[in-house]
N, C-alpha and C positions, 0 to 999 in steps of 0.2 A: 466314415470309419476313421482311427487315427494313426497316422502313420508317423518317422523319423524321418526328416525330409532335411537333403543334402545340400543347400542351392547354393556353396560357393566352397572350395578346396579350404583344409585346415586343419588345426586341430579337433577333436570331439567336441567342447565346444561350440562350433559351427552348426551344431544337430540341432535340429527343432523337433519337437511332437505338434504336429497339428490336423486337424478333421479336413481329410480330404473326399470325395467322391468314391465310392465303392464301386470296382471295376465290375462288369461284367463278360465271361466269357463267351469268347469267338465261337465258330463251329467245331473246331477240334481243340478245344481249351476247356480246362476246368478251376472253379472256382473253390479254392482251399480257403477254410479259415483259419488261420495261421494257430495254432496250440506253441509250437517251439520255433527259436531260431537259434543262429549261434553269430558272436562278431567274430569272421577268422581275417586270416592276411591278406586275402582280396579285397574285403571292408576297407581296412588300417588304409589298405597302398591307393584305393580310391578316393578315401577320405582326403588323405595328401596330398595324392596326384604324383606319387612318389613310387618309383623315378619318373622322371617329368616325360619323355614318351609315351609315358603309360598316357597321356592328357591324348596320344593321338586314338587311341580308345575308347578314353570315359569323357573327350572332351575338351577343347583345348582351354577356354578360358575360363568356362564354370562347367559343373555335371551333365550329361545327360539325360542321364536319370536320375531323378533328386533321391529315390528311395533307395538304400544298399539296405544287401542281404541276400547271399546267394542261396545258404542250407535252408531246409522248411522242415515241418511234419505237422500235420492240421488234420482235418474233415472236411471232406469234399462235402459242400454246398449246393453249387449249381453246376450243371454238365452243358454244352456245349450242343449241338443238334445231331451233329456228328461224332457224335460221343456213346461205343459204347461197353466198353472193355470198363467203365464205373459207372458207380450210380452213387447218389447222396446217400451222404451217411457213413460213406468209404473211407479208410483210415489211410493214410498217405503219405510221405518223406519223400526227397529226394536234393541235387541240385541244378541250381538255372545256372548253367557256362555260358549264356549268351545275354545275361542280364542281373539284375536286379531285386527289389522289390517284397524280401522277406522278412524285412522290419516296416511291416504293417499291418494290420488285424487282418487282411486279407490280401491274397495273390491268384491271379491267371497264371495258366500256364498250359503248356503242350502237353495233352494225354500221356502222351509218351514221355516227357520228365519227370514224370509222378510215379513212384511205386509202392505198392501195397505193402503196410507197415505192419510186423509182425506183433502178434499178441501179448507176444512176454517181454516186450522190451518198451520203457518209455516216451514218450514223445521226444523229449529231451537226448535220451540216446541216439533216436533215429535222426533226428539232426544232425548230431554231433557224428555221424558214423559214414557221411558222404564225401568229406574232400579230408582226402590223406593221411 
């Protein structure tokens, strides 16, 4: 799959696109194909590393996590063993406060960060409609 991968503080810039490994979900994880994201001020201040505390979070010398991107709205692909409040095929938004990883054709993530994306409204919106 290809993802926006972060490996050192800076400006935009510093962003690469490159084919990484497509995750597979845990027991209670599901696997979204990413449709929408959005870059907000968590992206920006990770990017930077700004303010520089922020590094005792994402990291002090380089990322964490190379991928940013908190917002999503996708299609659940594959579910989890322990999964079963969805099923593929499920339409889905939400955000990850404990990570990363929504600039990439696809994300894991905890059943419970994921919520059922309404009919009348676009992928793009449902994104755009989770931090603040």
């Amino acid at each position: 799959m290809k993802a926006v991968i972060n490996t050192k503080y800076g400006p935009p810039e510093v962003l690469q696109l490159k084919e990484i490994e497509k995750p597979t979900p845990k027991g209670d994880e599901v696997l979204i194909k990413i449709n929408a994201t959005t870059v907000n001020r968590t992206d920006c201040a990770t990017l930077r590393a700004e303010p520089f505390f922020a590094r005792f979070f994402t990291g002090i010398f380089k990322p964490k996590n190379p991928i940013l991107g908190t917002e999503f709205a996708g299609i659940i692909e594959a579910v989890g063993k322990n999964v079963s409040s969805y099923q593929v095929g499920d339409r889905v938004f939400g955000f990850d406060d404990k990570g990363s990883g929504s600039h990439a054709q696809y994300k894991t993530i905890s059943k419970d960060k994921a919520l059922t994306k309404m009919p009348n409204i676009t992928y793009e919106q449902a994104a755009a409609s989770t931090e603040g």
